[in-house]
C-alpha positions in Angstrom: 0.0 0.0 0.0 2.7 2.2 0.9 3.5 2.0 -3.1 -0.1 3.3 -3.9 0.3 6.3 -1.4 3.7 7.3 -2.8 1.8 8.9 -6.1 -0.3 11.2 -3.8 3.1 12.9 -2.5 4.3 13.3 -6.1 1.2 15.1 -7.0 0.7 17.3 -4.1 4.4 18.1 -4.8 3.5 19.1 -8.3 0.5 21.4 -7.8 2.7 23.9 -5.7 4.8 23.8 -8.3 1.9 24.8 -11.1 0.5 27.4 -8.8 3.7 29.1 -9.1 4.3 28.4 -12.3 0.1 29.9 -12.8 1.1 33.2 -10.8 4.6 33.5 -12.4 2.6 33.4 -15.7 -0.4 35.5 -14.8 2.2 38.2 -13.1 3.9 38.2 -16.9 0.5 38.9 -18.3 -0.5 41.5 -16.1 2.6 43.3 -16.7 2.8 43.0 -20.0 -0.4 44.5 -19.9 0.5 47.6 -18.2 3.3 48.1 -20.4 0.7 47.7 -23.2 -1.4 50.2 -21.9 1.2 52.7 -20.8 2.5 52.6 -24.3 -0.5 53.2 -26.0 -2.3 55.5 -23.6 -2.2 58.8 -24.5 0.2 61.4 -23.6 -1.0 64.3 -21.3 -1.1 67.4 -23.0 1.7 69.9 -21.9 1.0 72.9 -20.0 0.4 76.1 -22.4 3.2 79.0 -22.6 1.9 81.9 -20.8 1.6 85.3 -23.2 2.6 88.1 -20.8 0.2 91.1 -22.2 1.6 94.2 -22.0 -1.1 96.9 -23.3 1.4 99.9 -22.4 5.1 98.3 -23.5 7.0 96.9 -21.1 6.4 96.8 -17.3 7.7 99.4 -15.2 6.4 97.6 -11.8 7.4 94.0 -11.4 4.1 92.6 -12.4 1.7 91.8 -16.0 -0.9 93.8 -16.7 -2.5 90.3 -18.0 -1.2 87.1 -18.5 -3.1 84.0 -20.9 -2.7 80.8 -20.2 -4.6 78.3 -22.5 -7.8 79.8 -22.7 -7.8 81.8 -19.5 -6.8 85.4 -19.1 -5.8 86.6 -15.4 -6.0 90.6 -15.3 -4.1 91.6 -12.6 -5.6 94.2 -9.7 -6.8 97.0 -12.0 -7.3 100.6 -10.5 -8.5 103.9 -11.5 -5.6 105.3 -12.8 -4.7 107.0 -15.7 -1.4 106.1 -18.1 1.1 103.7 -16.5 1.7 106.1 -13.4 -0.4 106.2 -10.1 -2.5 108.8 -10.5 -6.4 107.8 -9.4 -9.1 109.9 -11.5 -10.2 112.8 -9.1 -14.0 112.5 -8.3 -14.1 110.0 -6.0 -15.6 106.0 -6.4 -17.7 106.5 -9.8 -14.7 108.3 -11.8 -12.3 105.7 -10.3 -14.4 102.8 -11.2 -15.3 104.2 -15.0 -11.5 104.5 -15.0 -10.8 100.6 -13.8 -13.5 99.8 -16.2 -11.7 101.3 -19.4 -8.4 100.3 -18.2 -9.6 96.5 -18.0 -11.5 97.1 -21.3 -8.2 98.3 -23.0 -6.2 95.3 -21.3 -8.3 92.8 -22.7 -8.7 94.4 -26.2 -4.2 93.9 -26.1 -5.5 90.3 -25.6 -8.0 90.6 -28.6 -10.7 89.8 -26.2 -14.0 92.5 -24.9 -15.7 92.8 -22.0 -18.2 90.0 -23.1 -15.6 87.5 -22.0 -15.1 88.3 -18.0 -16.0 85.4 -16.5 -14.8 86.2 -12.7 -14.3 89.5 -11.1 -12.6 90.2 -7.3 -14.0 93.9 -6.3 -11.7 95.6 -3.5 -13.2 98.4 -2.2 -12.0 100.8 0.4 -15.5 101.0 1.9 -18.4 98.6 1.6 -20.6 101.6 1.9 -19.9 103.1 -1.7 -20.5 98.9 -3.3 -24.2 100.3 -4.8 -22.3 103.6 -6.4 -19.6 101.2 -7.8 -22.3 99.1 -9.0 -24.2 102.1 -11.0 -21.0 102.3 -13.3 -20.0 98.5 -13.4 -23.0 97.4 -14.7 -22.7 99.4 -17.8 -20.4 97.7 -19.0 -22.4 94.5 -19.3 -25.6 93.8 -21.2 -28.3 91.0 -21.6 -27.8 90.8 -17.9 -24.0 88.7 -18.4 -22.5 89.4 -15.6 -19.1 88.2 -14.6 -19.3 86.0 -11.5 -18.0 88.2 -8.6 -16.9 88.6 -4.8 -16.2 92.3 -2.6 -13.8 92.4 -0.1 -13.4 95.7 2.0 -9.4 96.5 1.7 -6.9 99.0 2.1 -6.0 99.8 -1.5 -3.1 101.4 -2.8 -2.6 105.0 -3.4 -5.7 105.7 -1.8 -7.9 104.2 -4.4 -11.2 103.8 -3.8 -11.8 100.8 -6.2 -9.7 97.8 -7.2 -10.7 95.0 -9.9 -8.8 91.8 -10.7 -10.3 89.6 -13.5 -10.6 86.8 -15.0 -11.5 86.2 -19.1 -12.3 83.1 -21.5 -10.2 83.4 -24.5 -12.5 81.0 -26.1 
């Protein structure tokens, strides 16, 4: 009998040796596989060059009027000033914000874009109080009621400014 039992040994000695051989195999496969896939997946698309716009030549502060990216333009904190100095309009929040307003307009228009394609607009404001007179003179600049998402914030601004608009534009 013993003779009859010594097959069973040999087998169960074999099997271990298939599973390995199986997983060894099936590992190959897999990997090949990935290889497979990673060769023919396809190639993330490279990050666009930014185009530094310059409306006015170049900078004289250390920052872009506007900058594209792909089909986003980012126009930088915009204030009521006229030329490339920092000299604010006199008259107080609607002159300043008429002034913003054509100094974004003008930006965007060196980025053959119009005011049509804001999509997202930051208002600072030196005082909350004056939002509904900065509103009277932003909303004409809009029509059919397309109005750039937007957000306020009460800040400090620079020079004295009363207003302050950063925006963002869709190239396409």
């Amino acid at each position: 009998m013993i003779s009859r039992l010594s097959p069973r040994p040999v087998r169960a000695a074999v099997r271990p040796s298939r599973c390995r051989l199986s997983a060894v195999t099936l590992t190959a496969l897999l990997a090949t596989a990935l290889v497979m896939t990673a060769c023919t997946a396809p190639r993330p698309t490279p990050a666009p060059e930014p185009v530094f716009i310059h409306p006015d030549g170049p900078p004289v502060n250390p920052f872009s009027p506007a900058v594209r990216v792909g089909d986003l333009v980012f126009v930088s904190g915009t204030l009521g000033t006229t030329g490339t100095g920092l000299t604010l309009v006199p008259g107080g929040i609607q002159p300043e914000t008429r002034q913003v307003m054509e100094n974004i307009k003008r930006t965007l228009a060196a980025a053959g874009l119009g005011m049509d394609r804001l999509v997202k607009c930051t208002a600072y404001l030196a005082d909350l109080t004056e939002w509904p007179a900065m509103n009277e003179v932003y909303r004409s600049y809009f029509t059919n009621g397309r109005f750039p998402a937007r957000a306020a914030v009460q800040a400090t601004l620079l020079n004295g400014a009363r207003v302050e608009l950063e925006c963002i534009a869709a190239a396409r």
